[in-house]
Each structure stands twice: as structure tokens, then as C-alpha cells.
N, C-alpha and C positions, 0 to 999 in steps of 0.2 A: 301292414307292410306291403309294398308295393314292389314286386321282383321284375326285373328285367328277362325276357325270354326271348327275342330277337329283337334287333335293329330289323326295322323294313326300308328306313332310308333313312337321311341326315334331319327328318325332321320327326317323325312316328316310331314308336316301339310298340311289339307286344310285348305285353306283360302280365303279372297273374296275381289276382288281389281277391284274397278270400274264397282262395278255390276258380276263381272264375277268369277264362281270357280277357282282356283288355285291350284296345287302342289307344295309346295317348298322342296326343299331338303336342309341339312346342317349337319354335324356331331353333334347329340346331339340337334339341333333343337326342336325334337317333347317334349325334356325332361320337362314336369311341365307343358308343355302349356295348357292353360286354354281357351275356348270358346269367345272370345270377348277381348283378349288380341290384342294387338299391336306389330307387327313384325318386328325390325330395317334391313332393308333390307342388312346392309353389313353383317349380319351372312348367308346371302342365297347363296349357289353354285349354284344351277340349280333352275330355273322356268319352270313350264309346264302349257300351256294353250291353249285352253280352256276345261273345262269339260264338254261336252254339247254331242256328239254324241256315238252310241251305245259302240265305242270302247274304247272311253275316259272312259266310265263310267265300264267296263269291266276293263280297267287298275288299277279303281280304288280301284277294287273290290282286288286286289290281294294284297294289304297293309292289307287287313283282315287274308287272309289266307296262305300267307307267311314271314315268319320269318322276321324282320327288317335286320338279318345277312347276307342275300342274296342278301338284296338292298343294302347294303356296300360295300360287294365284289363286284358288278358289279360296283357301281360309282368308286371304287379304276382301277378295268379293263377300265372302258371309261376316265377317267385319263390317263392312261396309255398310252391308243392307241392314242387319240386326236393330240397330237403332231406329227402324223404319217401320217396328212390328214391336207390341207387346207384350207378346207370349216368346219364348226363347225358338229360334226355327227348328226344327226336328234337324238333328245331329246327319239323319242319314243324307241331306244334303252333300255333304261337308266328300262322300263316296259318288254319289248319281251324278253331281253336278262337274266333279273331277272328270269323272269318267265321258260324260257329254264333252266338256271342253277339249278332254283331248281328242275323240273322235272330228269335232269339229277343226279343231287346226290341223286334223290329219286331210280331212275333204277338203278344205281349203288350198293348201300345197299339192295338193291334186286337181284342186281347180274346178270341184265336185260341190254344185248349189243345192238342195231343197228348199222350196216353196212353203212354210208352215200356211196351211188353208185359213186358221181364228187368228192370221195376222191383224187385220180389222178391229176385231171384236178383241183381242188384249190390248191395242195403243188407246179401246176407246173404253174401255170399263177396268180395264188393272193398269194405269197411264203408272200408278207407282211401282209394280213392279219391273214394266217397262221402261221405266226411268233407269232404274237401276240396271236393268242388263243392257241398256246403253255404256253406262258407266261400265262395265264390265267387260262389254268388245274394247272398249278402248283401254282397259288394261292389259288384254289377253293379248291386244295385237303387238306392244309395247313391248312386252316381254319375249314375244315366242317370232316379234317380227313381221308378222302376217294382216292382210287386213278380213278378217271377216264379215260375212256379207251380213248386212242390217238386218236380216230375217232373226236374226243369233238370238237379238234382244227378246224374240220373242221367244223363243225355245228357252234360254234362261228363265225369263217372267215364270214358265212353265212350272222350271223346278221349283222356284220361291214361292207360287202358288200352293203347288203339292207341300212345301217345308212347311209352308205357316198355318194348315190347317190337317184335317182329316182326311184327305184326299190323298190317291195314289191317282198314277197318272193316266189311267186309264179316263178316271171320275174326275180328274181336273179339267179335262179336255170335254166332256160332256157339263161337266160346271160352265164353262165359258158359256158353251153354247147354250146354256138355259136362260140363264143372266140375259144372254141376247135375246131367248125369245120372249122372255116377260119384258123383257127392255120394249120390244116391238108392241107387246097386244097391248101395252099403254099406252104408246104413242097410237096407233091406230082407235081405242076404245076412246082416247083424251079428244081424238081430232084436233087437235092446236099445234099450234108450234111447244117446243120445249126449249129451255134454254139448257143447253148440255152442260153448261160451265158454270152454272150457280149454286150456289151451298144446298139447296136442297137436292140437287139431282146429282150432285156428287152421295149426298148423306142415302139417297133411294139405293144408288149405284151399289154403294157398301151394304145397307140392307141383303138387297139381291143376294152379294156376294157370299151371306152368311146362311141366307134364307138357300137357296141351291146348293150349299154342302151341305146343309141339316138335311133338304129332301135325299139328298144323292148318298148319304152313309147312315140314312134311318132314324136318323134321331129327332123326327119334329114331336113334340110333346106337348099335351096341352096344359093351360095355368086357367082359371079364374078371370075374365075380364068379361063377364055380360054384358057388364051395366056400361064399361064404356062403348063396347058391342054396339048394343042398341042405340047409344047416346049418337054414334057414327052414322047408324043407319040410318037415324030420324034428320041428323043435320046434314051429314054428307054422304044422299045416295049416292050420288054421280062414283064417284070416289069405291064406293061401298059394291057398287055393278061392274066393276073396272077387276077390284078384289076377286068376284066371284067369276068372273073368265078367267083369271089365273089359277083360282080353284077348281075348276072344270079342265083345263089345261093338264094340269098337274092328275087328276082323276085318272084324265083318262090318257095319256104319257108313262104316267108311275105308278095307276093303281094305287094312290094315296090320296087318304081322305083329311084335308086340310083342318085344321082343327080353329074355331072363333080368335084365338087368341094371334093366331098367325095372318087371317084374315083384317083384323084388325089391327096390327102394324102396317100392313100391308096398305087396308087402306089412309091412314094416318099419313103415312109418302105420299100417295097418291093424291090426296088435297091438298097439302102440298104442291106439286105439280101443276095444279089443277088451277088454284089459285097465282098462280106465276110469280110467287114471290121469291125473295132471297135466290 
């Protein structure tokens, strides 16, 4: 059973289900509810739980002091994007990204820019995230009237970065930038030209993307692949020497010792690459 414990706005309630606080979200939700009411759960889009640690209790704090119109535009943007990702985006979106938006139409009406520095480096390696927080100024601006300056899209990308994997935003923002540097010792180690817009160096691109959050929250782990190891070695050193500066990068950066099997995807893109096809 699902009890009502406050209205936070015409769209969000707390409420208390098996001992535990709750957030629920729903268009029009919060409307009329009353303290000890019963909640039929197919009106609920999003659940948030639990409310118990300093940050839960900080998110919850921001249904007081901002607008319920901010927390619509963002469920309308994670709508939006969700079809865009595999895995469901971590919920806590649905709070950070609120919370940014409305800072941002607040500096906006003030007339107040920031520069994001890895503008570059997200329109050229997360172009979908960036995609999407384009879409997303021009909803914000729509609604709230404003026009927010193009940098936005990439502050967005930020949080949808941080949403779609293991990363907090400290380690997304170093994510970018790693991405870029093995983006670079390839192109330099390749010497060629690269075609940036063909199926394999978008396919390398994603790699990266997954290969720098495994380094960046610990989790590289190694599997079994000697033999194609070796099979790589003997066919494609090129490729294979390219790996091992990355491996050496990575050493001596994060004090992490690369492990064959990671080396081995690694190089697998890389000839790829190498060979200029697709």
C-alpha cells in the first residue's frame, strides 16, 4: 500500500511504502492530494527511493524551491532521450538535471554565460548526447521564454552522460577528456588521416566511451583471450603498438595495469582504423 504524506507540487508526492519514503512522479499527481490518501499506482511514471541519505534529502529539498514547471520540462527531456540508451537513465537525473535547468534560465534572465571548456570534445565524441540537449534548449526556451546559449547542450550531454553510466560528474568530465586523449595517441601513433564519420570510428568512439568509465570507477577485469591476443600480435602489430601506448598512457595516468583482453579490443578498433574501411 502506497500512503500519501505530502503533496511537493501538482505533479510529485511523498509518500511511504513499506516503511520507506518515496518520490513519485505523474502529471497532475500531486493535485488535491491529501496526507494519508491512497495512491493507485498505474497513475505513477517514475518512482524514487529511498530518501534516507544526505543527498536524497537535499533533492528533496528542491520540490520546495523550485517551480513544479522545471520538473516537467526535464521528465518531458528524459522522455525524450530514454529511447536513445539501453539501460533505463539513473533516476537521479530526473533531480540534478531539474535543478541545472533551472539555474540556468535563472543566468540566462540575468544575462550571465559560462564557457563549458570539453565543448569540443562532447559535439565530437557524445554528438548523441549533444543531439539531445540541443532538443532540449529548445524546449526549455519554449516554455520558460528564454533563449539559452548553445553551450547548455553541452552541460545537458553532461548529465545524460553521468545518467547512462557509472559516473558522477566529477569522473564524467575526466571521462570526456580521456576519450580525447586516446582519440589523439591514435591519430598521432596511426599517422593518416581518419575518417571521423564512418561506422568504424564511430563503433572505436563508443568503445572508448565504455573502455574510460571501466578505467575511471575500477572496474577493468580481465577474461581469457590469448590466443586471439597473439593471433592480433602476429597479424596486426601496427594496430597491436598503437594498444600498447594506450596501455602505457593509462599506467602511468591511473596506475593501471591494462589487462590482454582489454588490449585486444582495443586493438581490433584500431585495424580497423588502420585499414580505412567502413
Amino acid at each position: 500500500m502506497i500512503t500519501v504524506k505530502k503533496s511537493l507540487n501538482n505533479s510529485m508526492l511523498l509518500v511511504e511504502h513499506e516503511q520507506q519514503e518515496m518520490v513519485l512522479f505523474g502529471k497532475g499527481l500531486g493535485f488535491n492530494a491529501q496526507p494519508g490518501m491512497q495512491i493507485d499506482i498505474a497513475h505513477v511514471e517514475k518512482v524514487f527511493i529511498p530518501i534516507q541519505d544526505l543527498k536524497s534529502r537535499h533533492f528533496l529539498s528542491l520540490t520546495t524551491t523550485i517551480p513544479a514547471a522545471f520538473f516537467d520540462v526535464t521528465h518531458d527531456i528524459i522522455r525524450l532521450a530514454q529511447p536513445a540508451y539501453d539501460k533505463k537513465l539513473n533516476p537521479v537525473l530526473f533531480f540534478t538535471l531539474t535543478e541545472h535547468l533551472f539555474f540556468a534560465v535563472e543566468r540566462c534572465q540575468k544575462n550571465e554565460h559560462f564557457v563549458n571548456k570539453l565543448s569540443w570534445e562532447i559535439k565530437r565524441y557524445y554528438q548523441k548526447e549533444y543531439d539531445i540537449g540541443q532538443q532540449a534548449i529548445a524546449l526549455v526556451d519554449s516554455r520558460f521564454g528564454v533563449s539559452l546559449p548553445a553551450d547548455e547542450a553541452v552541460n545537458i550531454a553532461f548529465h545524460l552522460i553521468n545518467a547512462s553510466g557509472d559516473t558522477d560528474t566529477t569522473t564524467a568530465h575526466q571521462q570526456v577528456e580521456l576519450v580525447n586523449r586516446i582519440a589523439e595517441i591514435v591519430r598521432y601513433k596511426l599517422n593518416k588521416s581518419i575518417d571521423t564519420h564512418s561506422v568504424n570510428y564511430m563503433r572505436f568512439i563508443t568503445h572508448l566511451r565504455y573502455f574510460a568509465e571501466r578505467i575511471l570507477t575500477g572496474k577493468i577485469t580481465a577474461s581469457d583471450t590469448e590466443d586471439f591476443y597473439q593471433e592480433l600480435l602476429r597479424h596486426r602489430p601496427a594496430a597491436m603498438a598503437v594498444s600498447w601506448a594506450i596501455r602505457d598512457y593509462v599506467q602511468e595516468k591511473y596506475h593501471i595495469s591494462l589487462p590482454k583482453d582489454e588490449l585486444t579490443w582495443l586493438s581490433l578498433h584500431i585495424s580497423r582504423l588502420e585499414d580505412g574501411t567502413g
